[in-house]
N, C-alpha and C positions, 0 to 999 in steps of 0.2 A: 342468328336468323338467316333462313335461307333467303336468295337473291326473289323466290318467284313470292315471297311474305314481302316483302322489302316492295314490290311493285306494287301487289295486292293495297297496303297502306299508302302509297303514292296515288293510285289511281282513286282511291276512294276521296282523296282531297280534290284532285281534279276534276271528279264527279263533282264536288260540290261545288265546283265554280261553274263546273258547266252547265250547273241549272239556271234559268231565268231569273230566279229568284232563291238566292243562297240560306238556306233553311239549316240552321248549325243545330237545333234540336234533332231534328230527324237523324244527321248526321251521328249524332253522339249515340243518339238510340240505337242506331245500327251497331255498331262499336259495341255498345254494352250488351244486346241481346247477343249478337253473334260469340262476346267472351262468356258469357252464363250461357248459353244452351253449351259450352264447349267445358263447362269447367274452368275459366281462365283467369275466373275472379281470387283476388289471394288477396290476404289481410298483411299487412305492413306496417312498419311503427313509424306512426308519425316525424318524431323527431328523425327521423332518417331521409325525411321531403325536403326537397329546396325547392324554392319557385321557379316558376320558369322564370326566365333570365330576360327573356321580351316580354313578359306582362306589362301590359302598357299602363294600366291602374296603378296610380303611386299613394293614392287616398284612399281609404276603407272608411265606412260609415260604423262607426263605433255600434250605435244604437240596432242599426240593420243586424250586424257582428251577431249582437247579443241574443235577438229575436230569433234567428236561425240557430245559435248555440243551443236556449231554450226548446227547439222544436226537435235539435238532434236526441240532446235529455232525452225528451219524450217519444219520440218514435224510431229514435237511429239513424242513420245514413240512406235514404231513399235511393241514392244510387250513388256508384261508385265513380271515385274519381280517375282518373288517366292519367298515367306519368308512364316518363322511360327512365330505364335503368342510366348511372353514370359513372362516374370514375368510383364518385364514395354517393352510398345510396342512388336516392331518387330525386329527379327532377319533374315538377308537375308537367304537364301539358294543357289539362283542364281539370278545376275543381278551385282553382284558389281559396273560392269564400266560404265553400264547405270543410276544406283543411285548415283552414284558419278557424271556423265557427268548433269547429272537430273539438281544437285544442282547449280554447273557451269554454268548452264541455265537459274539459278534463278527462278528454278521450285521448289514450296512446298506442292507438290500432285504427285502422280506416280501413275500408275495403276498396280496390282499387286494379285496376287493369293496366296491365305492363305492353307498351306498345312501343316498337323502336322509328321512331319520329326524326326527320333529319334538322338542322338547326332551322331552315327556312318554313317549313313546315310547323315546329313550334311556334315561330312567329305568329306566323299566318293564323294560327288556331286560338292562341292568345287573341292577337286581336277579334277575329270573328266575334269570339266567345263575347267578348269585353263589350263591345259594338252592338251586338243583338241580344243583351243580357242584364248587363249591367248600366248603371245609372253615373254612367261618367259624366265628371265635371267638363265642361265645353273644350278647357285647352285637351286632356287628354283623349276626349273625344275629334278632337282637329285632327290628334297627332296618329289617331288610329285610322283614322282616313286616309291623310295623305300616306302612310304605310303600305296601308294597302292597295292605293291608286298606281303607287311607286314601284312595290313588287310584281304587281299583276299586270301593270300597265293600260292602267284602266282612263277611260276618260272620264272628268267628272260625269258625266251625263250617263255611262255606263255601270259607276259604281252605284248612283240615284238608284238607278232600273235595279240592278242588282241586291239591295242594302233596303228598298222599300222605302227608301227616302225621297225627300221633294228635290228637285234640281238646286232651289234656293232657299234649299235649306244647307246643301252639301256645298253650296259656294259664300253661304253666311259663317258656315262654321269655319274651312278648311281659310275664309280671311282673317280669323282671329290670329293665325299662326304668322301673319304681318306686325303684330304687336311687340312693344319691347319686354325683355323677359320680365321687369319689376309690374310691368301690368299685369302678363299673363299670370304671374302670382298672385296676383288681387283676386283674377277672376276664378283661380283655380281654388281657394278659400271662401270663395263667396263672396268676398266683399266686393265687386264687380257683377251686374248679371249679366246675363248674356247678350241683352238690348243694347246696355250700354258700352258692352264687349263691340259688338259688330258695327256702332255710331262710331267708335274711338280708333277700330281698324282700318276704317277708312283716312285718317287723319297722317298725312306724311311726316310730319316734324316728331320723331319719339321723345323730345324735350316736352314738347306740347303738348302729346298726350298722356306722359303720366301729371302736367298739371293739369288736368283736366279731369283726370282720374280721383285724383287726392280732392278734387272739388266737386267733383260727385260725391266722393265718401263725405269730406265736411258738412257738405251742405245739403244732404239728403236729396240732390239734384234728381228729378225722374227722366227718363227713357227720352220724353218729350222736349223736356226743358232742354237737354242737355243738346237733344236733333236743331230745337233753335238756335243755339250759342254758336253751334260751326256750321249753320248756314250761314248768319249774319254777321259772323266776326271775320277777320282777314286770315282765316287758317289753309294750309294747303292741305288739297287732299291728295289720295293716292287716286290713281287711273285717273286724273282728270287727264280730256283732252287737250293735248298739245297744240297749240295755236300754229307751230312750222310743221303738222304733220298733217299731211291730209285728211279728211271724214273717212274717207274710204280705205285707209291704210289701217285705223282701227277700228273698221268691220273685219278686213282680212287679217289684222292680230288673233282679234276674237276669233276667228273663225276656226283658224291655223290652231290657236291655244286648243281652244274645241276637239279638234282631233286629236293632237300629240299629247295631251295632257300636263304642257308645263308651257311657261308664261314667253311668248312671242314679241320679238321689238322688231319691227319697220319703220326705217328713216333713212336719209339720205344713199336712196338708191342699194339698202342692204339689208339683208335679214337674218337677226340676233336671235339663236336657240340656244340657250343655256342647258349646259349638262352635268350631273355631279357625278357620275361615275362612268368607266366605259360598260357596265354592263346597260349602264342610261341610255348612252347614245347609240346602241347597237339595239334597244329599244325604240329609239326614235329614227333612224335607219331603216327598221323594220317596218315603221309605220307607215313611211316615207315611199316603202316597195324601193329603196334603194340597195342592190348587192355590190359587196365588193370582192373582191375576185381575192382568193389569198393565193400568192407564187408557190 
């Protein structure tokens, strides 16, 4: 593929950030009308697809599965899915639950659009897709947020606006991801809802909230009961204010966190930004309006 295709595809993801409100339907639509008025649509064998490699969905709803297999039976492929070529076959880029329902069908042919998508790009499209489509359980729903807050450099407040979501809903979900892993598996199975997900993320001791978790399950504890038990009991939470740190130093955390998008410490005359990679801090740099000059 030539370099001026290769932008063409680049720029069309860009487009879609740069709207106000990231509309991943419309986008797809484009993609599929512009490969059918062109001829671009080809039929491909199933068994030749791997998933995208970022699909952030680790659970598929059997029952859903089956109801959309049923509907392929009877009416075929409504629209076609998007993958890029790779070493051996194809890699999805969008279509998961319709290549998977495909199979379920006992179909070994799909029709589909070959587009040459770069690694971050698959990402990026994976989660979209997953986020504005699909019925993710809460932690993989977390973790496609913070994904994309991470790559795009978004502030929570931004991705809100952008995603059609509430502010607090976007900082209820992305504190489940403060949970210990054996909870988050609770919740990712259901056995956790998401009430009791966001009560028990607040909770600092990970000892004490997976007993607390195992005691929801036992005891069929509701949303409410369980909000009384760690007001009233001696448990620590997380973000409580700090008794040697000013009122006003955790306004300017929030504030700081607010803008840069990752979690701010103010204390003892200094300030703590955590970064996990240098493309992070050359992101928060950025945010900062801080250059630094290379020799």
């Amino acid at each position: 593929m030539d370099n001026n295709k290769k932008k063409a595809l680049g720029k069309g993801l860009e487009q879609l950030f740069a709207n106000n409100v990231i509309d991943f339907d419309n986008f797809e639509k484009e993609i599929v009308d512009n490969a059918e008025s062109k001829g671009d649509v080809v039929e491909i064998n199933i068994s030749d697809i791997r998933s995208n490699p970022y699909q952030p969905r680790k659970v598929f709803d059997a029952e859903a599965l089956e109801e959309l297999a049923k509907s392929i039976k009877e009416y075929g492929i409504v629209q076609p899915i998007i993958v890029k070529k790779s070493i051996k076959g194809y890699e999805l880029v969008a279509g998961e639950r319709r290549t998977r329902a495909s199979k379920l069908a006992g179909l070994t042919k799909i029709p589909a659009i070959i587009k040459d998508f770069n690694d971050q790009d698959m990402m990026e499209i994976a989660l979209i897709e997953n986020i504005q489509r699909e019925n993710l359980n809460p932690i993989e729903e977390a973790e496609s947020y913070a994904n994309i807050i991470k790559l795009r450099g978004f502030t929570q407040e931004e991705f809100a606006h952008k995603f059609g979501k509430s502010r607090s809903h976007v900082t209820n979900i992305l504190g489940l991801l403060n949970l210990p892993d054996n909870v988050k598996e609770l919740v990712s199975t259901k056995k956790l809802s998401m009430g009791h997900a966001r009560v028990l993320s607040k909770i600092d001791n990970p000892d004490t909230v997976y007993e607390l978790a195992e005691k929801i399950i036992k005891e069929g504890l509701s949303v409410r009961e369980i909000e009384r038990i760690t007001s009233v009991s001696n448990v620590p939470k997380k973000n409580k204010v700090n008794r040697n740190n000013p009122f006003q130093y955790n306004i300017y955390e929030n504030v700081m966190r607010e803008k840069i998008g990752t979690k701010v410490r103010i204390s003892k005359n200094k300030i703590e930004i955590p970064f996990d990679s240098e493309k992070d801090l050359e992101r928060i740099l950025d945010i900062l309006n801080i250059k630094v000059e290379e020799e």
